[in-house]
KETOR-956437 format. One record per residue (C-alpha): residue number from 1; x, y, z. Coordinates in steps of 0.2 Angstrom, whole numbers. Layout:
N
@i=NUM c1=X c2=Y c3=Z
...
# end
This chain:
115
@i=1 c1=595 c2=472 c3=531
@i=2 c1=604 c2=469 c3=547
@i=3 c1=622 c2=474 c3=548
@i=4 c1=631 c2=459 c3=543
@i=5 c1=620 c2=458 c3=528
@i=6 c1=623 c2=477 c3=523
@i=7 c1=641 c2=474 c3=528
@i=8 c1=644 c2=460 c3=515
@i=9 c1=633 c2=468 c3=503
@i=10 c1=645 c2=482 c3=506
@i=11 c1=661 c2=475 c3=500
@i=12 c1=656 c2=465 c3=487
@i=13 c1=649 c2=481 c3=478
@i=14 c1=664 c2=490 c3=484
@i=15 c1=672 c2=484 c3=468
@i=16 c1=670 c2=493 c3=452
@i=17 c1=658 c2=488 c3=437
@i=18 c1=646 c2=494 c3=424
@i=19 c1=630 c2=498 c3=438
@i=20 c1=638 c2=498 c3=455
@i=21 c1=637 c2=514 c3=457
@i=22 c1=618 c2=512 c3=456
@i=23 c1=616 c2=499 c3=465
@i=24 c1=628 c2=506 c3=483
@i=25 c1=615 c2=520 c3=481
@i=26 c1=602 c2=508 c3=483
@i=27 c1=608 c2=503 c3=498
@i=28 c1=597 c2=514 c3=510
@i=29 c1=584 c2=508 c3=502
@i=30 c1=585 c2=489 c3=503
@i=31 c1=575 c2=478 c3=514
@i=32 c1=575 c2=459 c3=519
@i=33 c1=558 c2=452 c3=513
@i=34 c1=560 c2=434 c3=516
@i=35 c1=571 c2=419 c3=519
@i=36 c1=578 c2=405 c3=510
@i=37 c1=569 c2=389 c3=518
@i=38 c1=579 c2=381 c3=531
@i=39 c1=594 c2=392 c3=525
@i=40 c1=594 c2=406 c3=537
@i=41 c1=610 c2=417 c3=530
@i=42 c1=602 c2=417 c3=512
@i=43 c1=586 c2=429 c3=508
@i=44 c1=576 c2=439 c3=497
@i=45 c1=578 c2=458 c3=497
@i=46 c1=567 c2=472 c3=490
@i=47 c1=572 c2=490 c3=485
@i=48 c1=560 c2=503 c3=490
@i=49 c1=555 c2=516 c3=477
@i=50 c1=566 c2=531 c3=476
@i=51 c1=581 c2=521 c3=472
@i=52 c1=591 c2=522 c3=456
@i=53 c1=588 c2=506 c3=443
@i=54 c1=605 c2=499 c3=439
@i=55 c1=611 c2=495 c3=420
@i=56 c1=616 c2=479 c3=429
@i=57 c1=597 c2=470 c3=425
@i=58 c1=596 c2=452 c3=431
@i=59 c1=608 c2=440 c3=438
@i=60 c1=623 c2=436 c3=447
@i=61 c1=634 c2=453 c3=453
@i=62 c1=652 c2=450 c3=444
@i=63 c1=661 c2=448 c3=457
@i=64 c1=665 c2=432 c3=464
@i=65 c1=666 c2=433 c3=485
@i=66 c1=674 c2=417 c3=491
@i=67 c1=675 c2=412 c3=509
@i=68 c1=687 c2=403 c3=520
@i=69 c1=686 c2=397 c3=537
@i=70 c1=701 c2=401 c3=553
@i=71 c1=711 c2=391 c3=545
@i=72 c1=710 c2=397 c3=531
@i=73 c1=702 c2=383 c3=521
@i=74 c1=688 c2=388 c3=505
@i=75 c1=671 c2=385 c3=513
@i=76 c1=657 c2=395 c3=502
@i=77 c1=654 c2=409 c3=495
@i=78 c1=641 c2=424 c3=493
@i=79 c1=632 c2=427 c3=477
@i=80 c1=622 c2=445 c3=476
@i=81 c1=608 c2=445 c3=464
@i=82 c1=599 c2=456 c3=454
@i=83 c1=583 c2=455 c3=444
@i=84 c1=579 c2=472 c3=435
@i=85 c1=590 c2=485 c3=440
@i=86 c1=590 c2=481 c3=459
@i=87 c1=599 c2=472 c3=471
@i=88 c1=588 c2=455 c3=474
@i=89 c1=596 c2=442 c3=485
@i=90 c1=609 c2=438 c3=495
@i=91 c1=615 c2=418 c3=493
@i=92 c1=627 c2=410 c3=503
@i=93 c1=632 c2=395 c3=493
@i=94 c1=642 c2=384 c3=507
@i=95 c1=654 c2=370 c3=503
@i=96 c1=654 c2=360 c3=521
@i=97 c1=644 c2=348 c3=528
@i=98 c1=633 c2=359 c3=539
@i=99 c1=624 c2=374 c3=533
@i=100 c1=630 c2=390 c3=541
@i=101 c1=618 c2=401 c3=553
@i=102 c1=622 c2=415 c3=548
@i=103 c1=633 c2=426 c3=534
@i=104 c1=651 c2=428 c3=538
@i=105 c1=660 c2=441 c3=545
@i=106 c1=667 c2=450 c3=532
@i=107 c1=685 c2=447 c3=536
@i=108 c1=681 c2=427 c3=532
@i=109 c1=677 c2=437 c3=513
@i=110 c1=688 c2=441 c3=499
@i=111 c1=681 c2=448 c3=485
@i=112 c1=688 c2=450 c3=465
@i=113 c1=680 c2=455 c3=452
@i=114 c1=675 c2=442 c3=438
@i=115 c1=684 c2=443 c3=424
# end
Protein backbone atom coordinates (compact mmCIF):
# COMPACT_ATOMS: atom_id res chain seq x y z
CA UNK A 1 0.00 0.00 0.00
CA UNK A 2 1.09 3.42 -0.47
CA UNK A 3 0.90 5.88 2.24
CA UNK A 4 -2.41 7.33 1.85
CA UNK A 5 -3.94 4.00 1.44
CA UNK A 6 -2.11 2.75 4.92
CA UNK A 7 -2.97 5.99 6.25
CA UNK A 8 -6.84 5.66 5.64
CA UNK A 9 -6.73 2.22 6.42
CA UNK A 10 -5.09 3.31 9.57
CA UNK A 11 -7.91 5.44 10.99
CA UNK A 12 -10.68 3.51 10.07
CA UNK A 13 -9.38 0.56 12.16
CA UNK A 14 -8.27 2.97 14.74
CA UNK A 15 -11.75 2.29 16.19
CA UNK A 16 -12.56 -0.35 18.35
CA UNK A 17 -14.53 -3.78 17.41
CA UNK A 18 -14.74 -7.45 17.59
CA UNK A 19 -11.30 -8.22 15.01
CA UNK A 20 -9.50 -4.91 14.86
CA UNK A 21 -7.03 -5.74 16.67
CA UNK A 22 -6.27 -8.62 14.22
CA UNK A 23 -6.64 -6.89 11.35
CA UNK A 24 -4.09 -3.46 12.51
CA UNK A 25 -1.75 -6.32 12.92
CA UNK A 26 -2.13 -7.21 9.42
CA UNK A 27 -1.21 -4.17 8.49
CA UNK A 28 2.67 -4.94 7.63
CA UNK A 29 1.49 -7.49 5.84
CA UNK A 30 -0.87 -6.05 3.37
CA UNK A 31 -0.25 -5.45 -0.29
CA UNK A 32 -2.09 -3.66 -3.20
CA UNK A 33 -2.95 -6.42 -5.90
CA UNK A 34 -4.98 -4.76 -8.30
CA UNK A 35 -7.17 -1.90 -9.18
CA UNK A 36 -10.75 -1.07 -9.51
CA UNK A 37 -11.23 -0.47 -13.47
CA UNK A 38 -11.30 3.14 -14.30
CA UNK A 39 -11.47 3.85 -10.59
CA UNK A 40 -7.85 4.56 -9.48
CA UNK A 41 -8.53 5.23 -5.54
CA UNK A 42 -10.36 1.83 -4.99
CA UNK A 43 -8.23 -1.62 -5.12
CA UNK A 44 -7.72 -5.05 -4.20
CA UNK A 45 -5.47 -5.95 -1.41
CA UNK A 46 -3.76 -9.21 -0.21
CA UNK A 47 -2.46 -10.22 3.17
CA UNK A 48 0.74 -12.10 3.01
CA UNK A 49 0.95 -15.22 5.18
CA UNK A 50 2.29 -14.75 8.73
CA UNK A 51 -0.59 -12.55 9.52
CA UNK A 52 -3.25 -13.08 12.22
CA UNK A 53 -6.95 -14.17 10.49
CA UNK A 54 -9.58 -11.76 12.07
CA UNK A 55 -12.94 -13.08 13.83
CA UNK A 56 -14.25 -10.27 11.43
CA UNK A 57 -14.66 -12.93 8.27
CA UNK A 58 -16.29 -11.21 5.23
CA UNK A 59 -17.63 -7.88 4.53
CA UNK A 60 -17.87 -4.35 5.12
CA UNK A 61 -15.51 -3.10 8.19
CA UNK A 62 -18.38 -1.46 10.90
CA UNK A 63 -17.34 1.65 10.73
CA UNK A 64 -18.69 4.00 8.50
CA UNK A 65 -15.90 6.68 7.23
CA UNK A 66 -17.58 9.55 5.48
CA UNK A 67 -15.93 12.26 3.51
CA UNK A 68 -16.51 15.86 2.96
CA UNK A 69 -14.76 18.24 0.71
CA UNK A 70 -13.10 22.20 1.82
CA UNK A 71 -16.17 23.23 2.33
CA UNK A 72 -17.15 20.88 4.21
CA UNK A 73 -19.87 19.34 2.02
CA UNK A 74 -20.55 15.11 2.24
CA UNK A 75 -18.93 13.87 -0.93
CA UNK A 76 -18.10 9.83 -0.39
CA UNK A 77 -17.06 7.69 1.64
CA UNK A 78 -14.46 4.76 2.18
CA UNK A 79 -15.71 1.12 2.67
CA UNK A 80 -12.72 -1.54 3.97
CA UNK A 81 -13.45 -4.92 3.13
CA UNK A 82 -12.73 -8.13 4.37
CA UNK A 83 -13.25 -11.68 2.84
CA UNK A 84 -12.01 -14.54 5.47
CA UNK A 85 -10.22 -12.96 8.16
CA UNK A 86 -8.33 -10.33 6.20
CA UNK A 87 -8.30 -7.03 5.09
CA UNK A 88 -9.66 -7.27 1.19
CA UNK A 89 -10.27 -3.97 -0.34
CA UNK A 90 -10.34 -0.45 -0.09
CA UNK A 91 -13.57 1.27 -1.85
CA UNK A 92 -14.08 4.87 -2.31
CA UNK A 93 -17.71 5.10 -2.91
CA UNK A 94 -17.87 8.96 -4.32
CA UNK A 95 -21.05 10.95 -4.29
CA UNK A 96 -20.05 13.94 -7.00
CA UNK A 97 -20.04 14.05 -10.38
CA UNK A 98 -16.27 13.24 -11.20
CA UNK A 99 -14.56 10.35 -9.75
CA UNK A 100 -11.69 11.22 -7.52
CA UNK A 101 -7.95 10.26 -8.56
CA UNK A 102 -7.02 9.37 -5.66
CA UNK A 103 -8.23 8.60 -1.69
CA UNK A 104 -8.53 11.59 0.48
CA UNK A 105 -6.23 12.93 2.77
CA UNK A 106 -7.34 11.74 6.08
CA UNK A 107 -8.29 15.04 7.55
CA UNK A 108 -11.30 15.10 4.60
CA UNK A 109 -12.19 11.62 6.80
CA UNK A 110 -14.27 11.09 9.88
CA UNK A 111 -14.80 7.99 11.02
CA UNK A 112 -17.68 6.37 13.83
CA UNK A 113 -18.27 3.18 14.41
CA UNK A 114 -21.63 1.52 13.09
CA UNK A 115 -23.90 1.01 15.43
Amino acid sequence: MNSRERAVVELILANEFPGAVELRAQLDFVQVVAKWGTDPASVDLSVLEGASRSPVTAGVIPVDATVVDETGSLCGEILLWATDGYLSAIEYAWYVDEPPSMLPDIAMITTELRA
